[in-house]
N, C-alpha and C positions, 0 to 999 in steps of 0.2 A: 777441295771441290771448288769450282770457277764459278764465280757468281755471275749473270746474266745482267743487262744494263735494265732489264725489268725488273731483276729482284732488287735493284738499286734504287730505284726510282718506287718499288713499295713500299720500301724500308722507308725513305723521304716524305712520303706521303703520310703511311701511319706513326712518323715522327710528328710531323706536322701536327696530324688528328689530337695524337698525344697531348702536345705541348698546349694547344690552343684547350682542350679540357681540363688539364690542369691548370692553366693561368683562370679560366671561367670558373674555377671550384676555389682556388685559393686565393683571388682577391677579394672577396666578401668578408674574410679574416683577416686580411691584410688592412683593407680601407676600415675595418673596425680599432684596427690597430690606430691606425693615423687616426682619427677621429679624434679616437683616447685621450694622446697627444696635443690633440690643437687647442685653438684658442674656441671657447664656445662663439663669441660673437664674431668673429673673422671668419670660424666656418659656416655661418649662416649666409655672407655673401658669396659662396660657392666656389667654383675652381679647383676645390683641394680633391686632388685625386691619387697622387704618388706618396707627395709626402706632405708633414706639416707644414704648412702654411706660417705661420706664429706658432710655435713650439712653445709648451708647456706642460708644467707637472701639477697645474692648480688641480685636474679631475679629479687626479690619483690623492692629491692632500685632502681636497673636497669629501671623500668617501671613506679614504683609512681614517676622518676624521669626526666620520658622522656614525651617530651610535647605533642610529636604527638599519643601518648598513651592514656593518659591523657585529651587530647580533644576529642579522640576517644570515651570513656568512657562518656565523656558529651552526647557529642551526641547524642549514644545508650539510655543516662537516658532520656533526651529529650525527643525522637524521642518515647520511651517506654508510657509515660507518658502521651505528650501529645496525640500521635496516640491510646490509652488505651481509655481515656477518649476520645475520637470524636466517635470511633466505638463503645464505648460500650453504649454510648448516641443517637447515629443514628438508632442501630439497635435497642435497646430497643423499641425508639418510634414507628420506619418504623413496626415491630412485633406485634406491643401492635394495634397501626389502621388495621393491618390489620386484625386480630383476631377478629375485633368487625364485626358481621353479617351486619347491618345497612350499612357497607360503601360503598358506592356506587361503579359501577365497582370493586366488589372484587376479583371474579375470574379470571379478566382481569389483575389483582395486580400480585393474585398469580400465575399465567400462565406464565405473566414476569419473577418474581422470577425464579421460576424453572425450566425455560426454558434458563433464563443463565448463571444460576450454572450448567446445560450442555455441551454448547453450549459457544465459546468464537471466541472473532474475531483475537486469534493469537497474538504472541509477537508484529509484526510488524507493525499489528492496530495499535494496543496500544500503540506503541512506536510512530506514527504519528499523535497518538489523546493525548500524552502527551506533545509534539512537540506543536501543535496546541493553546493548553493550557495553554504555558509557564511556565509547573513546570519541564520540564527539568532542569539539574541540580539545582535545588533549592531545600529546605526543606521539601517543599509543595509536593513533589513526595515522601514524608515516609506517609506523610499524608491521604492527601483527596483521591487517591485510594482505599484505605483499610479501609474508614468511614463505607463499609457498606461491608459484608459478606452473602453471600447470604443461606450459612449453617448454619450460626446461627439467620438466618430472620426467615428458617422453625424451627429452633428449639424454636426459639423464641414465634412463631405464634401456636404453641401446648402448651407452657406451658400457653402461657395469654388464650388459648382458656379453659382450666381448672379453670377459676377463675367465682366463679356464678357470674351470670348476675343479681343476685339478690341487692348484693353487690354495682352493677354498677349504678344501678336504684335507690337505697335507697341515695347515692349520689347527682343523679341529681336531685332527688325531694327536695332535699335540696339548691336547686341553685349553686351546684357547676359545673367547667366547667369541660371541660375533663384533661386538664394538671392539674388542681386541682385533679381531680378523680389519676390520675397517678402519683401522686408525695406521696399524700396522704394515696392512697388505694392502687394502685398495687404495685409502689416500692419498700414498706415494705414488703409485701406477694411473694415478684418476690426475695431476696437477695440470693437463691440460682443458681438461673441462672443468675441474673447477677456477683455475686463471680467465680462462674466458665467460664462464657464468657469472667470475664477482665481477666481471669489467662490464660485460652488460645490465647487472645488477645495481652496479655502483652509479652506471650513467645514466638509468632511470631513475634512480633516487636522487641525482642530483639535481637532472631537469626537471622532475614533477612540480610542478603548480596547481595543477584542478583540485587535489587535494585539500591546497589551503584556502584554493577559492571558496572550493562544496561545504569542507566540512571543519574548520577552524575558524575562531572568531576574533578571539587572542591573537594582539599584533604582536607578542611575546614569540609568537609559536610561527610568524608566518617565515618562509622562507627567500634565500634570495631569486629563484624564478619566479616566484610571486610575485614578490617586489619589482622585478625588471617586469615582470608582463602589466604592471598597474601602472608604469609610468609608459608601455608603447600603448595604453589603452587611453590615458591620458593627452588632453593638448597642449601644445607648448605653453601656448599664452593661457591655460588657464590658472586661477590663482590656487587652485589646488596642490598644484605640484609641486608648490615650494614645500609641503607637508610631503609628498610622497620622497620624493629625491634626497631631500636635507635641503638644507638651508641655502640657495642657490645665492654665493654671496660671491667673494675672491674678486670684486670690484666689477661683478657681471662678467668675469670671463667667461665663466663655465654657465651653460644650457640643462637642460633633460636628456637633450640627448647626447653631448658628451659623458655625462655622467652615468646612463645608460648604457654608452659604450666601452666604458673605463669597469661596471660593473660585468658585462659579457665578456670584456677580456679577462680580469680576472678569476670569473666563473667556469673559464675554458682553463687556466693553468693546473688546477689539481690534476684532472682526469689526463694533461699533456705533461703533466710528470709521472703519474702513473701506467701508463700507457705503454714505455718503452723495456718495464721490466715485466710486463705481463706478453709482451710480444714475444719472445723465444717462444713459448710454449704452446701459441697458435701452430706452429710448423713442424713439433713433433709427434711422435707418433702414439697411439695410446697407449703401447704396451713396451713403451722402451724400458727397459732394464727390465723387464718381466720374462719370465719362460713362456713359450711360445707349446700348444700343444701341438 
């Protein structure tokens, strides 16, 4: 087919488009990168835009070398990890009964759901029903709140409703139970939604902070977006910061905000290593290797 000197010149144009949103989206990660890199008081006289200006590793020694960093960093893996796994486990199943026609009261199920993914009782409920609780300040407040998501209950509750019922039956005539049926039949047939539920999962557990802002009091417990939103809340010159950041020493190279940039970089590499083996499975289908009715 002969391409036209107009389809040429669109192709050039939404190349164009392309390239210039892409460069607008990816250097705000890039100049964080560089930042990371510099020298904190050389980047304060300005200039530095491509690359380092004075190249250096003091941020990165600075942080892998301060404690309250460093535990910061646990916690976040922690908090990731285990709150990953409990939400992506609660909702699967809470999704998967409810999907099945047979369960009793089901539109009573789903009327709750969606009635309080709406509808909420407010910070200050919730803050007296956490009180109540006793996961104030404790661990248990990254946790058990956030086991179950009510957006990914319905999105849940569509994709298991896509799986034949054929499948489900041929199963139970076989004497299996239902957590048999579910571990066996649907988990395998489900790895696209649930690879995309832990990655959504995973990267709200890792960027929350209001959590440890509202409801932790224990700098034991607080996390590293915590941490990084106290020092952009913070001013440079105040003498506070030498307690938030660590100990702002290496002969004044390093700033708050190199250090804040060297902790956002490395905040970003978990989830850009895990990212690329969760990707397949955004692009296939829901019922690959399954029977088709």
């Amino acid at each position: 087919m002969k391409r036209l000197s107009e389809d040429t010149l669109v192709d050039a144009v939404v190349m164009l488009l392309l390239l210039i949103v892409g460069i607008l989206t990816l250097y705000p990660f890039y100049y964080t990168i560089v930042c990371s890199f510099s020298d904190g008081i050389d980047l304060l006289k300005g200039g530095v835009y491509l690359w380092p200006r004075k190249f250096t590793l003091a941020n990165y020694h600075l942080f892998l070398t301060d404690a309250d960093w460093i535990h910061a960093f646990l916690v976040s893996v922690l908090r990731t990890v285990v709150g990953t796994t409990c939400c992506v486990s609660c909702t699967a199943l809470f999704s998967y009964a409810l999907s099945r026609r047979n369960l009793l009261f089901r539109n009573t199920y789903r009327f709750m759901v969606v009635f309080t993914m709406y509808f909420s009782g407010g910070l200050i409920p919730f803050y007296i029903l956490l009180k109540n609780l006793g996961l104030l300040n404790s661990f248990g407040v990254y946790i058990i709140p956030a086991m179950l998501n009510t957006f990914f209950v319905i999105t849940g509750m569509n994709f298991f409703s896509s799986i034949p019922e054929s499948m489900l039956e041929s199963a139970r005539i076989d004497g299996a139970r239902e957590l048999q049926i579910f571990r066996k039949i649907v988990f395998p047939v489900s790895k696209p939604f649930i690879a995309t539920l832990s990655l959504f999962v995973a990267v709200g557990q890792w960027n929350s902070w209001l959590d440890s802002a509202y409801y932790v009091r224990d700098r034991e417990l607080q996390t590293l977006s915590y941490k990084m939103m106290m020092i952009i809340n913070q001013s440079i010159s105040s003498a506070a910061n030498s307690e938030v950041a660590g100990q702002i020493s290496e002969a004044n190279s390093a700033t708050n905000f190199t250090i804040q940039s060297t902790a956002m970089v490395i905040s970003m590499l978990p989830i850009m290593l895990v990212y690329p083996f969760l990707q397949k499975y955004f692009v296939q289908g829901m019922m690959i290797g399954a029977v088709k009715e």
